[in-house]
C-alpha positions in Angstrom: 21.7 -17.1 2.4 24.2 -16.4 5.1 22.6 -16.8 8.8 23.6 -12.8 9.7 21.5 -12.0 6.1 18.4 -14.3 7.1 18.5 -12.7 10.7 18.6 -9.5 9.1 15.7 -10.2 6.7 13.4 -11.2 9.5 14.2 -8.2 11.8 13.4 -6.3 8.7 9.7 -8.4 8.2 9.1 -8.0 11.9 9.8 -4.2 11.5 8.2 -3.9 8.4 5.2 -5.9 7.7 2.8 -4.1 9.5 3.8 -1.0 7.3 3.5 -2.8 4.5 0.3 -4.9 4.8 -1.5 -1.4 5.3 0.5 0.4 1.8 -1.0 -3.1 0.5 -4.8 -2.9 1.7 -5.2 0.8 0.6 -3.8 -0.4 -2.7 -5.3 -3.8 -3.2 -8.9 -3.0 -1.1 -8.9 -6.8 0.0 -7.3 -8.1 3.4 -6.8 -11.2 1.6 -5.0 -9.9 -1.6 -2.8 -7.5 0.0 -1.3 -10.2 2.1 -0.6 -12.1 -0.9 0.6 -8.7 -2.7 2.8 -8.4 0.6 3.9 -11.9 0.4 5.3 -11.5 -3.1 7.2 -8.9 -1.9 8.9 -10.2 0.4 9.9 -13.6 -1.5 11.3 -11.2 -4.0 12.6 -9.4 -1.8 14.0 -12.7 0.2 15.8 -13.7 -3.4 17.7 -10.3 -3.7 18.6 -9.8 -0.1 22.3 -9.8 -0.4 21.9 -6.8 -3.0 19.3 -4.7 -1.7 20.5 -5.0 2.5 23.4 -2.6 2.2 20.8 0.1 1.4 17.3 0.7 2.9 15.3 -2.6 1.5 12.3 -0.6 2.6 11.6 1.3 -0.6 12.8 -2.1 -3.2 10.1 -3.8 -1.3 7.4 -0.8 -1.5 8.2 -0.5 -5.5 7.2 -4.6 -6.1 4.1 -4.3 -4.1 3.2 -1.3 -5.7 4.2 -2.8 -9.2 2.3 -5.8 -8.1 -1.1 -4.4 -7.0 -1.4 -2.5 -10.2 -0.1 -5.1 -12.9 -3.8 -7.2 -14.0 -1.5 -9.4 -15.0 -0.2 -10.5 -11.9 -0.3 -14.6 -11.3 0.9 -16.0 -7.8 3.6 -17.9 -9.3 4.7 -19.1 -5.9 3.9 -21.4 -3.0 6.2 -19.9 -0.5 4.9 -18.1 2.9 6.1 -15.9 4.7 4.9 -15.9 8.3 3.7 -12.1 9.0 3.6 -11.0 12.4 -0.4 -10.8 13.6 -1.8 -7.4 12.8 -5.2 -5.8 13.9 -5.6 -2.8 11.6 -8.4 -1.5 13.8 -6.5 -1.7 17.2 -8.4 0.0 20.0 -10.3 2.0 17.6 -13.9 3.1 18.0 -16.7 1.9 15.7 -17.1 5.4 14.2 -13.3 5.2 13.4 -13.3 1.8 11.8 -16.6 2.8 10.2 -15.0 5.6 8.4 -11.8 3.5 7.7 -13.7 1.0 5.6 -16.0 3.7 4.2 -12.6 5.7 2.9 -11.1 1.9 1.8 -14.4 1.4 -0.5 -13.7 5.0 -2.0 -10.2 4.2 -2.8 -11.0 0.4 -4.1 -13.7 2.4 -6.9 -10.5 5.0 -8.5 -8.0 3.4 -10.7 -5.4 1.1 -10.1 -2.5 4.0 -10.8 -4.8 6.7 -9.5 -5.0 4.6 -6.4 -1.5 4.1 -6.3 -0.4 7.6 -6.8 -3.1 9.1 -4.1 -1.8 6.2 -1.5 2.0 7.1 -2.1 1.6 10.4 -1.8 -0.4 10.4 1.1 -0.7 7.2 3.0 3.1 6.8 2.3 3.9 10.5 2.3 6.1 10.1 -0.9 6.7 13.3 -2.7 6.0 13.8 -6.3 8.7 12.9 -7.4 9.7 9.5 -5.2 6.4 8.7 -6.2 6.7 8.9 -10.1 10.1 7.1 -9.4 8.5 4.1 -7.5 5.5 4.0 -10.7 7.8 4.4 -13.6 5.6 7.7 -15.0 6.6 11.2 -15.3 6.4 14.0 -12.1 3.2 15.1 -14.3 1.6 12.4 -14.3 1.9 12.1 -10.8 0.4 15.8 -10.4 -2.7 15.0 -13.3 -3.2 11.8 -11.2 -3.4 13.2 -7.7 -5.9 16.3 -9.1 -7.9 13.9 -10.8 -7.7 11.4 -8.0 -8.5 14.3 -5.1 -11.2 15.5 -7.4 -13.1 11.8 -7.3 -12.9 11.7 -3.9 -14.3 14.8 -3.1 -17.6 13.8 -5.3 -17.7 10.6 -4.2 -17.6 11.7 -0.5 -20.1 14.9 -0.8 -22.5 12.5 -2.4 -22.3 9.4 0.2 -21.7 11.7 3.3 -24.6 14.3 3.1 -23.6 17.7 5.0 -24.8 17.2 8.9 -27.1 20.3 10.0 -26.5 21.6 13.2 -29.1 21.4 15.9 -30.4 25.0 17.4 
């Protein structure tokens, strides 16, 4: 790789990562996987650099995460690292905050992988129907079936766990 392609590859990681580590832990549910889903991404994003930079890399590298997270058959075939810039997902948050965060995380981790996917596009990633069913491979009415059925889940799952709060007199 030419030196003005590497130094445009890490300005993209150092602009990027953070962004994509949090597309990854909605999708994968696990600090720890989602930096190896993000990883992956960017090592195959690394090898096709010279093809994808003339464009915006951003949604190449959005689609093989995504790809990744929901394949089961997905093996870390690699050994390479990529040094991600440190990221505190709770930042200056207050415990109620990060409280609901990881309550909303544990939601998300019990729907289906492409459910998941197509609920954290759409609205994490604020993809619209369509870019979403292009980034999963499936129709525009898929997308729509999967975001009913997805909303629907989460609205049961969230009236049961989060009993309605009675005001005081």
């Amino acid at each position: 790789m030419r030196a003005a392609d590497e130094s445009a590859f890490e300005q993209f990681v150092t602009a990027r990562s953070a962004d994509l580590l949090r597309l990854a832990v909605l999708l994968a549910a696990d600090r720890g996987h989602a930096e190896d889903l993000v990883q992956t991404a960017l090592v195959a994003a690394y090898r096709r650099w010279g093809r994808i930079a003339a464009a915006d890399p951003y949604p190449y590298v959005r689609r093989v995460l995504v790809t990744s997270a929901a394949s089961w058959r997905r093996r870390r075939v690699t050994q390479e690292i990529v040094d991600l810039p440190a990221h505190d997902p709770a930042g200056p948050d207050d415990t109620d905050a990060v409280a609901e965060r990881q309550h909303m995380a544990e939601v998300l981790a019990a729907l289906p992988p492409r459910m998941r996917a197509v609920l954290v596009l759409r609205y994490a990633e604020d993809l619209s129907e369509a870019a979403t069913a292009e980034v999963l491979g499936i129709s525009v009415a898929t997308v729509r079936s999967q975001t009913v059925r997805g909303l629907a889940r989460l609205r049961t799952v969230l009236a049961v766990s989060r009993p309605p709060v009675l005001e005081e007199c």
